[in-house]
C-alpha positions as CSV (number, residue, x, y, z in Angstrom):
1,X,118.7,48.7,119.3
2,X,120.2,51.9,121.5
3,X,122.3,50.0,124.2
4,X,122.2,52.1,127.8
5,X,124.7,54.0,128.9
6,X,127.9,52.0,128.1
7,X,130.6,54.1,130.1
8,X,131.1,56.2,132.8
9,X,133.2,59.1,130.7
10,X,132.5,62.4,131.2
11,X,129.6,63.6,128.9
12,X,129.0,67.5,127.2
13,X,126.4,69.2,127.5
14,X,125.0,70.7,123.7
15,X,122.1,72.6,122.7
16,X,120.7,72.0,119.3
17,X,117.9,73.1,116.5
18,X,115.8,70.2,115.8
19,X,113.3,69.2,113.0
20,X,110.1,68.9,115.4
21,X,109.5,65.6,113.3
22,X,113.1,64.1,113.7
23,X,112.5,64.8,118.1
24,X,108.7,63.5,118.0
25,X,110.2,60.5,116.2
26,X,113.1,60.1,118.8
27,X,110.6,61.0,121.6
28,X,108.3,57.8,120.1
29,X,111.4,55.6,120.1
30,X,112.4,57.0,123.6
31,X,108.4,56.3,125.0
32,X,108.6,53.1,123.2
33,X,112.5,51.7,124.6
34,X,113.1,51.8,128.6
35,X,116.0,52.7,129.7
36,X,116.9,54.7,126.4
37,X,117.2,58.3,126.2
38,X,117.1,61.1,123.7
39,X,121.2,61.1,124.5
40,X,121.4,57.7,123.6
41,X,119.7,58.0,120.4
42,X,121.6,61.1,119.1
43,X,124.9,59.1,119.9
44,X,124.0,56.4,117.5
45,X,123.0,58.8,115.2
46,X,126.1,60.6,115.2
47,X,127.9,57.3,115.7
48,X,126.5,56.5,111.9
49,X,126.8,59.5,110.6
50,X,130.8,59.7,111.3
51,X,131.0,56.5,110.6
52,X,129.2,57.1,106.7
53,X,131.8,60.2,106.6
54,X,134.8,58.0,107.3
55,X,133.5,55.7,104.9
56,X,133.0,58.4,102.1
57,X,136.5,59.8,103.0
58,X,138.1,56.2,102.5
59,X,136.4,56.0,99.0
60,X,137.8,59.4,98.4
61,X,141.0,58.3,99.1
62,X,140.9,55.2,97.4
63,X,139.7,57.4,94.1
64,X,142.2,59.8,94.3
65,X,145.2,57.3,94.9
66,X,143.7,55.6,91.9
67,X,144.6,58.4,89.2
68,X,147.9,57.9,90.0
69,X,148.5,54.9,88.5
70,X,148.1,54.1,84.8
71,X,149.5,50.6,83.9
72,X,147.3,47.9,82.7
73,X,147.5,45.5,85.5
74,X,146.8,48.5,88.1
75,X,144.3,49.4,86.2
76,X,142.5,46.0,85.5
77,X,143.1,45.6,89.9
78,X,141.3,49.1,90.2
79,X,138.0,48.1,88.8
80,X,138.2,45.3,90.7
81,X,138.9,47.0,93.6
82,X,136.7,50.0,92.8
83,X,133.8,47.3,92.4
84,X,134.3,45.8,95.9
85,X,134.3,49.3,97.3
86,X,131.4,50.0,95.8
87,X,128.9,47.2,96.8
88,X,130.8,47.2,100.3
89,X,130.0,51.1,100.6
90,X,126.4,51.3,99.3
91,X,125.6,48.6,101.6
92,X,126.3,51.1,104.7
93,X,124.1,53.9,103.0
């Protein structure tokens, strides 16, 4: 659920290209939720959508720091590690 307005901070004003079925669904949502706003859901959705990106990044990260180390306990601690990143990641997809 979209909470209202949660500070005062100055706001910018965008225009943006929409699919007409991605605004009629947010327009539903909006209709459906007082006290939401088409603002309020494009937040969120841009809330989740850095958030995936930073996620993506880490596991990036954690991949490329990975080749850099070859020695069998490193390596057994990376597939452990790379598992855990794994199911923690796909769970936020």
């Amino acid at each position: 659920m979209l909470s209202p307005k949660r500070t005062a901070r100055r706001r910018v004003k965008i225009g943006a290209t929409l699919d007409p079925d991605l605004l009629n669904a947010v327009d539903a949502y909006v209709a459906s939720h007082p006290g939401s706003d088409r603002s309020a859901v494009i937040d969120e959705a841009l809330k989740l959508w850095q958030e995936r990106e930073q996620g993506l990044a880490m596991e990036r990260q954690i991949r490329e720091d990975a080749k850099y180390y070859d020695d069998p306990d490193r390596v057994a601690w990376r597939e452990i590690r790379d598992a855990a990143a794994a199911r923690t990641f796909s769970k936020r997809r």
